[in-house]
N, C-alpha and C positions, 0 to 999 in steps of 0.2 A: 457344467464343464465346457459343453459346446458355445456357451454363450462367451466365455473366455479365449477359448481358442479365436474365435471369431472376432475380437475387439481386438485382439493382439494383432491378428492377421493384420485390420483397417491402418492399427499403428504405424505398423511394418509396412504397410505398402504406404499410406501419405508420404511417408518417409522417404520411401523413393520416387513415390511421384514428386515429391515437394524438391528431390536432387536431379530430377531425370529435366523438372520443369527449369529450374536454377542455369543449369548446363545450356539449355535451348537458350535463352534469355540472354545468358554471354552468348552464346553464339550469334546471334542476331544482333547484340550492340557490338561486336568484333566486324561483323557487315556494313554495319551502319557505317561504322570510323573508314572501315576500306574505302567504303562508296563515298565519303565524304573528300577523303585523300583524292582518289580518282576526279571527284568534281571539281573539288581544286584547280590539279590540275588540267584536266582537260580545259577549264575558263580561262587559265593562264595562257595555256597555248592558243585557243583561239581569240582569245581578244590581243596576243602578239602577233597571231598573224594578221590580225584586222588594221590594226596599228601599222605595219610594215606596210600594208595595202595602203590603207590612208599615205602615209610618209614617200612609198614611191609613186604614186600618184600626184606631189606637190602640195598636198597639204598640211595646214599645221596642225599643232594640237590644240587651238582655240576654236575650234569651228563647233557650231550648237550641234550640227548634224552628223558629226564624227562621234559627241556624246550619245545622243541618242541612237545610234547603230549601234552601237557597244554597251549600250544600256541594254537594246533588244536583244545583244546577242549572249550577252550573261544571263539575261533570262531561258531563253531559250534553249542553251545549254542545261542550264539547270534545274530546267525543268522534270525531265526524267529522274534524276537522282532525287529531287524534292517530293515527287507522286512515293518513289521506294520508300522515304524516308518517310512519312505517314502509314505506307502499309507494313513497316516494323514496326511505328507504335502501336499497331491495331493488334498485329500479332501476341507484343509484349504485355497488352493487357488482357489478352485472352490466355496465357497462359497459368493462369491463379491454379492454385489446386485447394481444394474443401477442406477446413483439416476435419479430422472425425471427431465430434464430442461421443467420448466413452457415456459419459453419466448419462445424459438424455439417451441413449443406444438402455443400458442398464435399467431407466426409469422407467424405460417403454416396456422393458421386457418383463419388469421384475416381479409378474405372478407366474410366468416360464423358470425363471431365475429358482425362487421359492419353494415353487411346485414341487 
């Protein structure tokens, strides 16, 4: 009977580790989408204020060296938010939960079981 209670118990708790893991999981891609929103825009505004820098300075927008500053500086930006966004995937695939095989628990047991 103790071996019963005991399998039931694994059931009942995967079960909520498998919902407590599920919850984390959105939580962490609800982060993601924020930080992504965020990196958006923050590239917008800085590469507008770059652009307005360029424009009242007297230059146009064909110059190679106008691309490439704003090339550096969308990276650069984005860098921070792209390092978070790998360490949510690392997170996301660490949250797995085991499920329990009863049988093999049973098979193991079953001169206890018998007994």
């Amino acid at each position: 009977m103790g071996q019963l209670v005991s399998d039931v118990t694994k059931v009942l708790d995967y079960k909520e580790s498998k919902k407590s893991a599920e919850n984390q999981r959105q939580q962490i891609l609800a982060q993601m989408a924020a930080d992504e929103a965020t990196k958006t825009n923050l590239i917008k505004k800085a590469l507008s204020a770059q652009r307005a820098k360029y424009g009242a300075s007297g230059n146009t927008g064909s110059g190679l060296s106008e691309s490439a500053v704003l090339k550096r500086l969308r990276e650069e930006t984005a860098k921070p938010y792209d390092e978070k966004y790998q360490e949510n995937i690392e997170k996301i695939k660490k949250l797995k939960v085991k499920k329990p095989n009863i049988l093999k628990t049973w098979l193991s047991n079953i001169d206890k079981i018998a007994g």
